[in-house]
TORKOL-4160 file (C-alpha; in steps of 0.2 Angstrom, whole numbers, padded with zeros to 4 digits, m for minus):
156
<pt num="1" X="0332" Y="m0137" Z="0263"/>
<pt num="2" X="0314" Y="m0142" Z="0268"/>
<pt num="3" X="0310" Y="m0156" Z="0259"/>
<pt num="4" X="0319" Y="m0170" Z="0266"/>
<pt num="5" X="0327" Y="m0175" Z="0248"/>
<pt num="6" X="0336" Y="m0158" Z="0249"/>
<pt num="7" X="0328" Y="m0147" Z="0235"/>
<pt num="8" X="0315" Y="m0133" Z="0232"/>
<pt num="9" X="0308" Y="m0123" Z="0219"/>
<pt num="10" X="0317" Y="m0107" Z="0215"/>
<pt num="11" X="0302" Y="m0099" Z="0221"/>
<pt num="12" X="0303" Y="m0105" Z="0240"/>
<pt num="13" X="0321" Y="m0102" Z="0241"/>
<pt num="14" X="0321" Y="m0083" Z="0237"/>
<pt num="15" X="0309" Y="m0082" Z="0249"/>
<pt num="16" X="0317" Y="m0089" Z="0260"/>
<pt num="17" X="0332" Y="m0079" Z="0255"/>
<pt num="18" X="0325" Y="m0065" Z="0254"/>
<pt num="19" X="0318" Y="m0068" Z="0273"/>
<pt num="20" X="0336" Y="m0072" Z="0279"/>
<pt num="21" X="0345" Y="m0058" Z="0270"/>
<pt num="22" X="0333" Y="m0044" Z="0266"/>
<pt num="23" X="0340" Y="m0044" Z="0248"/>
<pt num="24" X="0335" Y="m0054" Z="0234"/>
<pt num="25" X="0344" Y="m0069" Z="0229"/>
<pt num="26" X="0354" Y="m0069" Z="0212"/>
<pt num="27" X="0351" Y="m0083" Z="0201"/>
<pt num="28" X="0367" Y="m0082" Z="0190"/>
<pt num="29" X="0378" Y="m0078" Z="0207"/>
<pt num="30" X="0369" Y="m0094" Z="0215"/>
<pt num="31" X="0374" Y="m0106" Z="0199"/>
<pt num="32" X="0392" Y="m0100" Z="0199"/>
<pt num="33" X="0399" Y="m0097" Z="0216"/>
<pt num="34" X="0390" Y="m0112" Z="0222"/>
<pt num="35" X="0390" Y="m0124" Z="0210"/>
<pt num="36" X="0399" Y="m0138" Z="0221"/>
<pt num="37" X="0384" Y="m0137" Z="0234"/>
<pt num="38" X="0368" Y="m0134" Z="0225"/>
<pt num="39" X="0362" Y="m0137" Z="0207"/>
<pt num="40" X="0349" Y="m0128" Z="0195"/>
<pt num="41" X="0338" Y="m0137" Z="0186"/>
<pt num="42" X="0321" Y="m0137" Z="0178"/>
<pt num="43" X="0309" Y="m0153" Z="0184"/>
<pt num="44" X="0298" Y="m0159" Z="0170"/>
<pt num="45" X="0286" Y="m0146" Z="0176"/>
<pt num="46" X="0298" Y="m0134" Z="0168"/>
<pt num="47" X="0299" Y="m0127" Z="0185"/>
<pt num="48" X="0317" Y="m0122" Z="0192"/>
<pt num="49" X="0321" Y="m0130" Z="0206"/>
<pt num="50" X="0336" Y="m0127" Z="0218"/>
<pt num="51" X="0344" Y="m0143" Z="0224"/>
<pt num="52" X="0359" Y="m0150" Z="0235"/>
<pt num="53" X="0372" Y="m0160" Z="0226"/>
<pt num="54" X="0376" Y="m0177" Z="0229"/>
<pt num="55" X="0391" Y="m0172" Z="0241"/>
<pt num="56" X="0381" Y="m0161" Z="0250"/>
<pt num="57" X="0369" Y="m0172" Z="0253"/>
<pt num="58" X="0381" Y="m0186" Z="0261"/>
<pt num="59" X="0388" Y="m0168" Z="0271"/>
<pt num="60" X="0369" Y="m0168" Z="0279"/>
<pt num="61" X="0369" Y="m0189" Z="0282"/>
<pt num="62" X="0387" Y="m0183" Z="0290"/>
<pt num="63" X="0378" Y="m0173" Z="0302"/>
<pt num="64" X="0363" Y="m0179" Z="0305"/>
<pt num="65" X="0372" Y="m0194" Z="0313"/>
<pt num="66" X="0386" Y="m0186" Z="0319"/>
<pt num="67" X="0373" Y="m0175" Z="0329"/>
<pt num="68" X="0364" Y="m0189" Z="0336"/>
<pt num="69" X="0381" Y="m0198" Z="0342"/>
<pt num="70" X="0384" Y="m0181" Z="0352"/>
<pt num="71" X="0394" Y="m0175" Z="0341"/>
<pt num="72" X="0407" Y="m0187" Z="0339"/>
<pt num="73" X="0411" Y="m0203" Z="0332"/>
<pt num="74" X="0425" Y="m0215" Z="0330"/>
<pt num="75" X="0431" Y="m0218" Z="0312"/>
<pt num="76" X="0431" Y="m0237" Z="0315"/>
<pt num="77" X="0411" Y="m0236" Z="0320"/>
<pt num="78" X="0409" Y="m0224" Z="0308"/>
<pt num="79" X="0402" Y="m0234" Z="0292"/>
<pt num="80" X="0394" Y="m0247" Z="0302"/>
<pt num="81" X="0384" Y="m0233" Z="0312"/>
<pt num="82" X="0380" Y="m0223" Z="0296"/>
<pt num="83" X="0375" Y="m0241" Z="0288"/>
<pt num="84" X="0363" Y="m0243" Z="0304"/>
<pt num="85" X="0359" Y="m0225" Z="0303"/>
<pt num="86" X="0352" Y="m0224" Z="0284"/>
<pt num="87" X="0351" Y="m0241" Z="0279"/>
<pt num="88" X="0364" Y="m0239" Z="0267"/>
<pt num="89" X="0383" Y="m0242" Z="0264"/>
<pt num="90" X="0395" Y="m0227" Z="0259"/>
<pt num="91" X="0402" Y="m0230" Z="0245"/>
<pt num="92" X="0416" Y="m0216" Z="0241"/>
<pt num="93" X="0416" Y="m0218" Z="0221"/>
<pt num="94" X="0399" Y="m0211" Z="0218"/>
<pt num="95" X="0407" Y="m0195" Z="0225"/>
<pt num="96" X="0424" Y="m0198" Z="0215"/>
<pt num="97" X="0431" Y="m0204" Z="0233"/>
<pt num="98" X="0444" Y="m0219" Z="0232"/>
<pt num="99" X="0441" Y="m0221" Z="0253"/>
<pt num="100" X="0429" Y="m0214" Z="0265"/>
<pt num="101" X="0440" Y="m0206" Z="0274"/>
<pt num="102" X="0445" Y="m0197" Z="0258"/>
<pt num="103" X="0426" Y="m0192" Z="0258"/>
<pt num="104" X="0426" Y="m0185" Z="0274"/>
<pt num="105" X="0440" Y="m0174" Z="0271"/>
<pt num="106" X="0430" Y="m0167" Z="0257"/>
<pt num="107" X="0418" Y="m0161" Z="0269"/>
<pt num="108" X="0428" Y="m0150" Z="0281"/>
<pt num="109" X="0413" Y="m0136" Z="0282"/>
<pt num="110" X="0403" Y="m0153" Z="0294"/>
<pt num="111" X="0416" Y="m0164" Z="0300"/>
<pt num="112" X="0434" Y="m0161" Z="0309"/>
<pt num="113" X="0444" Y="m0180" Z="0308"/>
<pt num="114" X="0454" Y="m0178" Z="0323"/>
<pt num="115" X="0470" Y="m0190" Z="0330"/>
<pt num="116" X="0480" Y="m0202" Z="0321"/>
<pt num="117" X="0479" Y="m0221" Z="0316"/>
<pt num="118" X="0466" Y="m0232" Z="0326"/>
<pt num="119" X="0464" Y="m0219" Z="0337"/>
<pt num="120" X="0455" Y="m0206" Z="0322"/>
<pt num="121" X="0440" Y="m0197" Z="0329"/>
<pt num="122" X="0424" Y="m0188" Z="0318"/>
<pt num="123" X="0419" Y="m0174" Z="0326"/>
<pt num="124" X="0405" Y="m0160" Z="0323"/>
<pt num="125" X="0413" Y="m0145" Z="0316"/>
<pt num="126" X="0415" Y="m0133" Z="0329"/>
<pt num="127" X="0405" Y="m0120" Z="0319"/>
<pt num="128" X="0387" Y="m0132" Z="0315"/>
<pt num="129" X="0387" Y="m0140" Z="0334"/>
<pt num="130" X="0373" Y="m0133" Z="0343"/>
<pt num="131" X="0367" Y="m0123" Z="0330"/>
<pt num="132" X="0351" Y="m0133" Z="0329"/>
<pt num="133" X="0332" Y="m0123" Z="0330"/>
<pt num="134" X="0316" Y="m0133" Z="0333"/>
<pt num="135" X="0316" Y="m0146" Z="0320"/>
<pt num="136" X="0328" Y="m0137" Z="0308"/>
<pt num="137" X="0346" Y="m0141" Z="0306"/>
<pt num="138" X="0357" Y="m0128" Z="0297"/>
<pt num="139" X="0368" Y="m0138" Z="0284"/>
<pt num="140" X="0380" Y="m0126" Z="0280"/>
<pt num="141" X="0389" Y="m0111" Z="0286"/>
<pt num="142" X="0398" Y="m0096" Z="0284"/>
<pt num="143" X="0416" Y="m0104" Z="0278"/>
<pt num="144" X="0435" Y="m0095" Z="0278"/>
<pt num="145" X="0429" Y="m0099" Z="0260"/>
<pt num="146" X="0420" Y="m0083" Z="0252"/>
<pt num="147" X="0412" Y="m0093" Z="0240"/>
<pt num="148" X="0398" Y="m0098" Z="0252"/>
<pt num="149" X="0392" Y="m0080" Z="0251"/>
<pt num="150" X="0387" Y="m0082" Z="0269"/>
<pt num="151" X="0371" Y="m0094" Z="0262"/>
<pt num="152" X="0360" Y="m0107" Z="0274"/>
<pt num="153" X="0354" Y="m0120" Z="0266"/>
<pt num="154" X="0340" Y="m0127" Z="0280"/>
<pt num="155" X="0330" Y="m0142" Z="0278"/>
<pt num="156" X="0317" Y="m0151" Z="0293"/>
């Protein structure tokens, strides 16, 4: 999305829908079929704004880092680099995750967890890599998944 905290006012994003897609964005369809990856809501403005939830979010931190280590990662350096990285630790049960690795598996559309053991590596899914435009990262793509109607979520 363009803000960097992930959300815009419902304004913005049908244009920016609209722009993509040439065809207006449906509000009802949107809080439905893509409820795990963005939420409606109104700021104290009254104003509705669109934003990413908290899974989604940790899916672009995913990225972001996994794009910057060339699109691949060990899951031993993993935590230590995303700690280095955001300044934060990951901690699993804020998403309802016992394990990070549980956690990345919940985010298949960004990251592939490939080999076994010791030997585990995180790697940019095959469909986000390279899809990078001058200061814009797509977060999320068409899926096998129908539910994702095919939607870009951007953000700089």
């Amino acid at each position: 999305m363009e803000q960097p905290n992930a959300k815009m006012t419902l304004t913005n994003f049908q244009k920016i829908y609209q722009r993509l897609y040439n065809c207006d964005c449906n509000l009802e369809t949107l809080e439905i079929s893509l409820a795990d990856i963005v939420k409606v809501r109104q700021d104290k403005s009254k104003e509705i704004i669109i934003q990413l939830t908290s899974l989604q979010l940790f899916s672009r931190d995913v990225y972001m880092l996994l794009t910057k280590s060339g699109g691949r990662l060990t899951l031993g350096s993993f935590e230590t680099s995303y700690m280095r990285m955001f300044g934060t630790a990951i901690q699993p049960k804020l998403y309802g995750f016992q394990s990070v690795f549980t956690l990345l598996q919940a985010i298949p559309e960004t990251v592939e967890i490939k080999g076994k053991g010791n030997k585990q590596i995180l790697i940019l899914n095959k469909e986000l890599y390279g899809k990078l435009f001058h200061k814009i990262h797509i977060l999320i793509l068409n899926s096998t998944n129908s539910r994702y109607l095919g939607l870009l979520l951007i953000f700089k």
